[in-house]
Backbone as JSON, one array per atom type, in Angstrom:
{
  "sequence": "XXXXXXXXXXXXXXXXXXXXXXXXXXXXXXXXXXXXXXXXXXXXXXXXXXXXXXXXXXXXXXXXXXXXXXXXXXXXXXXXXXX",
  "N": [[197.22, 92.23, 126.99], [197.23, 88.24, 126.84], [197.93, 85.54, 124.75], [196.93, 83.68, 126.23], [194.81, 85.19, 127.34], [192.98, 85.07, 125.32], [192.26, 82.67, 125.62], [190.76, 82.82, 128.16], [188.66, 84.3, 127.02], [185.42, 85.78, 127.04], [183.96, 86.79, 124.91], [184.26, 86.19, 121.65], [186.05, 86.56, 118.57], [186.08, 84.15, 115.75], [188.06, 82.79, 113.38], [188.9, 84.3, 109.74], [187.47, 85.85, 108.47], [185.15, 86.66, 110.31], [187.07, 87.6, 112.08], [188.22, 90.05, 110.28], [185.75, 91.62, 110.21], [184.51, 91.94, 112.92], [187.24, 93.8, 113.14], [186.63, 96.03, 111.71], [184.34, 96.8, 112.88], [185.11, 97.97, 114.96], [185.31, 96.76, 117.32], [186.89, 94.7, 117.84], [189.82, 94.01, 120.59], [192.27, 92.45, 120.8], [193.94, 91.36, 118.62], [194.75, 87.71, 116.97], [196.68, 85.98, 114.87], [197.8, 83.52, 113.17], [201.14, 82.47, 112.51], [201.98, 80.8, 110.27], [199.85, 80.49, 109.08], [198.14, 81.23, 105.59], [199.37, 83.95, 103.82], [198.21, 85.63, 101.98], [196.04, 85.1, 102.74], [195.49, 86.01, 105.81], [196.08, 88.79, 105.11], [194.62, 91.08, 104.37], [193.53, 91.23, 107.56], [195.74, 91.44, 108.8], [196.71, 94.05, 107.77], [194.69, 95.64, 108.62], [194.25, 95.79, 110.98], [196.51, 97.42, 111.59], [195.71, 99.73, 110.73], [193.74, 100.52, 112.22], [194.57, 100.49, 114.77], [194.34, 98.26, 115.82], [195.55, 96.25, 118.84], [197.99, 93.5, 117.63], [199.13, 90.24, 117.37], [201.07, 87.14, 117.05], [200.45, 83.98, 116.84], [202.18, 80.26, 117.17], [200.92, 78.55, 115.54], [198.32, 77.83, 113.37], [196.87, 75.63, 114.41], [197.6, 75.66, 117.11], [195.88, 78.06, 117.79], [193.47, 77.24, 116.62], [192.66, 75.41, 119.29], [193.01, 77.1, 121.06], [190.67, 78.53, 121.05], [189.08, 77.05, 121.45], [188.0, 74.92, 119.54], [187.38, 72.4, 117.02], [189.05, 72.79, 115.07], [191.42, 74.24, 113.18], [192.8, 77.77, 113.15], [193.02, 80.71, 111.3], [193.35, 83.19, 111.72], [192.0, 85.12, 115.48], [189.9, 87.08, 117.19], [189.76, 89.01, 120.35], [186.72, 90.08, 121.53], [185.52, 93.26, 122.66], [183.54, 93.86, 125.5]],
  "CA": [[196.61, 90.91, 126.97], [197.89, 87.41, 125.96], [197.35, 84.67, 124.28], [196.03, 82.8, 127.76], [193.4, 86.12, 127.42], [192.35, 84.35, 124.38], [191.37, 81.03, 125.86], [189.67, 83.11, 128.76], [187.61, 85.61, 126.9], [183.78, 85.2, 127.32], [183.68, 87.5, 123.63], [186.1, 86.3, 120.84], [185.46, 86.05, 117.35], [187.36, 83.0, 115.16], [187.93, 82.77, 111.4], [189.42, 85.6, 108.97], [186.0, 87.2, 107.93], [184.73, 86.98, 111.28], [187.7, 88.62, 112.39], [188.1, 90.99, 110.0], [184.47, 92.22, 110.26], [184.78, 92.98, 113.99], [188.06, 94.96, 113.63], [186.0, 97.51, 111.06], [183.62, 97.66, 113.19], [185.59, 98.38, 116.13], [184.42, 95.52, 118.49], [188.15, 93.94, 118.5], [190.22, 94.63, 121.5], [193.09, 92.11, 120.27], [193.74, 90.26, 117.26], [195.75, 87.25, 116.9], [197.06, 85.44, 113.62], [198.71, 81.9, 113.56], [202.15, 82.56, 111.56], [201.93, 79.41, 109.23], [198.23, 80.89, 107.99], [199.04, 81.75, 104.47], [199.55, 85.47, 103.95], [197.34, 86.31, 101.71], [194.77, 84.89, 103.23], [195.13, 86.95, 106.73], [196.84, 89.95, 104.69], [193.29, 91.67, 105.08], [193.27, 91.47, 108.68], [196.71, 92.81, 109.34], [196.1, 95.87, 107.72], [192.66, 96.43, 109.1], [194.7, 96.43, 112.84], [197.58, 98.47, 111.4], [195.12, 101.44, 110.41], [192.46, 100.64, 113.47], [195.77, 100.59, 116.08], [194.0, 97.0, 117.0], [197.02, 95.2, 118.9], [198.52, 91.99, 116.87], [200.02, 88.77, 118.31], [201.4, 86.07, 116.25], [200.86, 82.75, 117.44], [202.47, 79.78, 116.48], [200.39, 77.91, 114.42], [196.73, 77.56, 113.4], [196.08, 74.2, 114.69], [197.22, 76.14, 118.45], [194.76, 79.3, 117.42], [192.08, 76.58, 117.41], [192.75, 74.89, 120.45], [192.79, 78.25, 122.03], [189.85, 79.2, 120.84], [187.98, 76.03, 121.71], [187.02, 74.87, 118.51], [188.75, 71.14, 117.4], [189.66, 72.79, 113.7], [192.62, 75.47, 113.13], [192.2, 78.64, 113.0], [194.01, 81.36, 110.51], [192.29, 84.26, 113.21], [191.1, 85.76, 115.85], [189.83, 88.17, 118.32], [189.1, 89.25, 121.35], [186.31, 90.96, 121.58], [185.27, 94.17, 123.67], [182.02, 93.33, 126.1]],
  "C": [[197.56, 89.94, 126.3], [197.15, 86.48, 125.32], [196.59, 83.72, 125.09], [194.88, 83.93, 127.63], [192.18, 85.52, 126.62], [191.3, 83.17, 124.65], [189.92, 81.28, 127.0], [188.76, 83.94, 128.33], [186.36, 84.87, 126.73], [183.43, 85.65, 125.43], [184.85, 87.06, 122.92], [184.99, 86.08, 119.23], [186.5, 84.63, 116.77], [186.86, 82.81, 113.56], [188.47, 84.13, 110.96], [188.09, 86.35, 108.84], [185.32, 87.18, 109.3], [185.65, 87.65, 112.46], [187.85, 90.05, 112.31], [186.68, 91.73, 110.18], [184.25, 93.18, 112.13], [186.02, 93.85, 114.34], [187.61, 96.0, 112.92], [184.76, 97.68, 112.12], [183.62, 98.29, 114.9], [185.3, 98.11, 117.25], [185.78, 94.78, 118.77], [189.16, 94.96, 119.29], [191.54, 93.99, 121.43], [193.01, 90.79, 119.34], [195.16, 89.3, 117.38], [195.8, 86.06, 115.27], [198.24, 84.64, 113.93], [199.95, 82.43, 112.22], [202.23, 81.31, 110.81], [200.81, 79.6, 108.72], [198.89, 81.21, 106.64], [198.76, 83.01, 104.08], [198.73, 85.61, 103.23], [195.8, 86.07, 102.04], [194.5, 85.79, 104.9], [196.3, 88.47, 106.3], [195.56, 91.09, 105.34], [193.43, 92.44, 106.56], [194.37, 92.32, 109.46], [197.29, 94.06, 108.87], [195.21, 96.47, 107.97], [193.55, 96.91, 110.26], [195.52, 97.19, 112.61], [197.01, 99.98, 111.34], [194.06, 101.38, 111.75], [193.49, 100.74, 114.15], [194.96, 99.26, 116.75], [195.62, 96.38, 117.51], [197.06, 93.85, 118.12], [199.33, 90.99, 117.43], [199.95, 87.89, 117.52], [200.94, 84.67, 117.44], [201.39, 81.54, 116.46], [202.48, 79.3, 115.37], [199.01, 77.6, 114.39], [196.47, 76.54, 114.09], [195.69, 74.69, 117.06], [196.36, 77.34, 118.6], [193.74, 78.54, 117.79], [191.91, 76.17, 118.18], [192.57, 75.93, 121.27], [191.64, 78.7, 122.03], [188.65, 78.28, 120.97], [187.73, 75.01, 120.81], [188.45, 73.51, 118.02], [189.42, 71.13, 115.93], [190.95, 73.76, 113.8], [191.91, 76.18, 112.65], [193.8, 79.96, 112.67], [194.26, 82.97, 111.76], [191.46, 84.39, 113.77], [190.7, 86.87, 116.31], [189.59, 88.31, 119.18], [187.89, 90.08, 121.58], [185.73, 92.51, 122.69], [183.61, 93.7, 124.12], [180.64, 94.3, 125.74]]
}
């Protein structure tokens, strides 16, 4: 999947804790994190996908996370979710 999967998924989550929450509970199918988020704020999430084997995709920058994701704020993460 890409980041265009992102804009089409019918299931996504958006935000760090609404990220992280569906990669424990094994509902994300890919996660993506804006590289300009500040690390310890999506540190969390990319060790949840490192030990779940969720896939990871950088994108540029939060402000294009939110635009992808619909929503007219930035966004640190998300997901895709499984149907």
């Amino acid at each position: 999947m890409s980041f265009e999967a992102l804009k089409a998924a019918k299931k996504k989550s958006i935000g760090t804790k609404q990220t992280y929450k569906a990669i424990n509970r094994g509902k994300a199918v890919e996660v993506f994190v804006a590289k300009d988020a500040d690390e310890r704020v999506v540190r969390e999430i990319i060790t949840a996908c490192a030990e779940s084997g969720v896939k990871l995709t950088y994108v540029e920058s939060m402000a294009l996370l939110g635009k992808a994701c619909g929503i007219e704020v930035s966004a640190a993460a998300a997901a895709i979710l499984s149907e």
